[in-house]
N, C-alpha and C positions, 0 to 999 in steps of 0.2 A: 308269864305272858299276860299283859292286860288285853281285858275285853275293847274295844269299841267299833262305832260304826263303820262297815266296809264300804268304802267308794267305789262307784265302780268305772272304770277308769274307760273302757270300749261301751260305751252306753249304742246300743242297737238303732238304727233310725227306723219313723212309722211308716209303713208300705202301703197299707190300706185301711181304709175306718169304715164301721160299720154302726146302726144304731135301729133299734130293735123297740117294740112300747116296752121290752126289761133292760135293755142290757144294751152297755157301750163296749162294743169287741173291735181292738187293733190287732194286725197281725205287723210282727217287726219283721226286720232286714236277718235277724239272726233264728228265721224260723218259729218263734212263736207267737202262738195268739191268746191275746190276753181280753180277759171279757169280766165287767165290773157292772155291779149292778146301777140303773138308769137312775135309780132313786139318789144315787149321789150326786147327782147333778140337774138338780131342778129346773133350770132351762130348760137343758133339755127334754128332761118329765114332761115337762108343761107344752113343748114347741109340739109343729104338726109335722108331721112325717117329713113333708118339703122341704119346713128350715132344717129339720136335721140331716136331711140329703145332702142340703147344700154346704160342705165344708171347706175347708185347704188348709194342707199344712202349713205350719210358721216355725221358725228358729232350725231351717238346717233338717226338718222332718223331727222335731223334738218338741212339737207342741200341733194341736190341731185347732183350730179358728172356725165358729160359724156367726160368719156376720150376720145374721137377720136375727139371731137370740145373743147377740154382743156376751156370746161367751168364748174363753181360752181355757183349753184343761193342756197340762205340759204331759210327756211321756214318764217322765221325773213323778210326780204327782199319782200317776197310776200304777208305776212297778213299785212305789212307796204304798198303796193302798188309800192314799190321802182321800176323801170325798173333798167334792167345795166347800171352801171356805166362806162363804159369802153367809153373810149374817139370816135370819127370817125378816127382816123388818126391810134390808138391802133387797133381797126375792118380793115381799110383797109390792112396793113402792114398782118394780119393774113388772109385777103383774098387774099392776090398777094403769101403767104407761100403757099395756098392751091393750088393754079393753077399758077402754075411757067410757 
C-alpha cells in the first residue's frame, strides 16, 4: 500500500467565527471547533477588535472575508494548519497604508 495525501472529499462548511487578541476559533457544520493561533494571521494580530468582528463568509461557507483588513483565510488552509502566506515586507507595506 503506498502512502499519500488523503482528500477529503465531505469538506464540512463554517457556521460561526470567532476572534479573540489569541486565537481565531470556527466552529463547522460537522460539529467541531477549531481554534489556531491569532499570530498566524497578522491582519488580524494587528486589526482592532471591530475589523475583526466585522466578517462574512465567501466560497459556499469555505472561506471567511474581512473587508476592512482585505484579508481571506480558506477553511482548507486551517484544517491543513497552514498560517498566512503573505510575505513580511507584503504585511509591512499594509501596515505603513494603515497609519500613514
Amino acid at each position: 500500500m503506498t502512502s499519500s495525501m488523503v482528500e477529503i472529499l465531505n469538506i464540512p462548511q463554517i457556521q460561526q467565527v470567532a476572534v479573540s487578541d489569541e486565537l481565531l476559533t470556527v466552529e463547522l457544520s460537522d460539529g467541531r471547533v477549531i481554534s489556531v493561533p491569532l499570530a498566524w494571521y497578522p491582519r488580524l494580530l494587528h486589526g482592532s477588535s471591530t475589523e475583526r468582528e466585522n466578517w462574512r463568509l465567501t466560497g459556499g461557507q469555505a472561506g471567511i472575508h474581512w473587508p476592512a483588513l482585505d484579508e481571506d483565510i480558506s477553511l482548507k488552509n486551517i484544517l491543513l494548519g497552514q498560517p498566512s502566506g503573505k510575505s513580511q515586507s507584503s504585511l509591512q507595506r499594509w501596515l505603513d497604508n494603515r497609519n500613514p
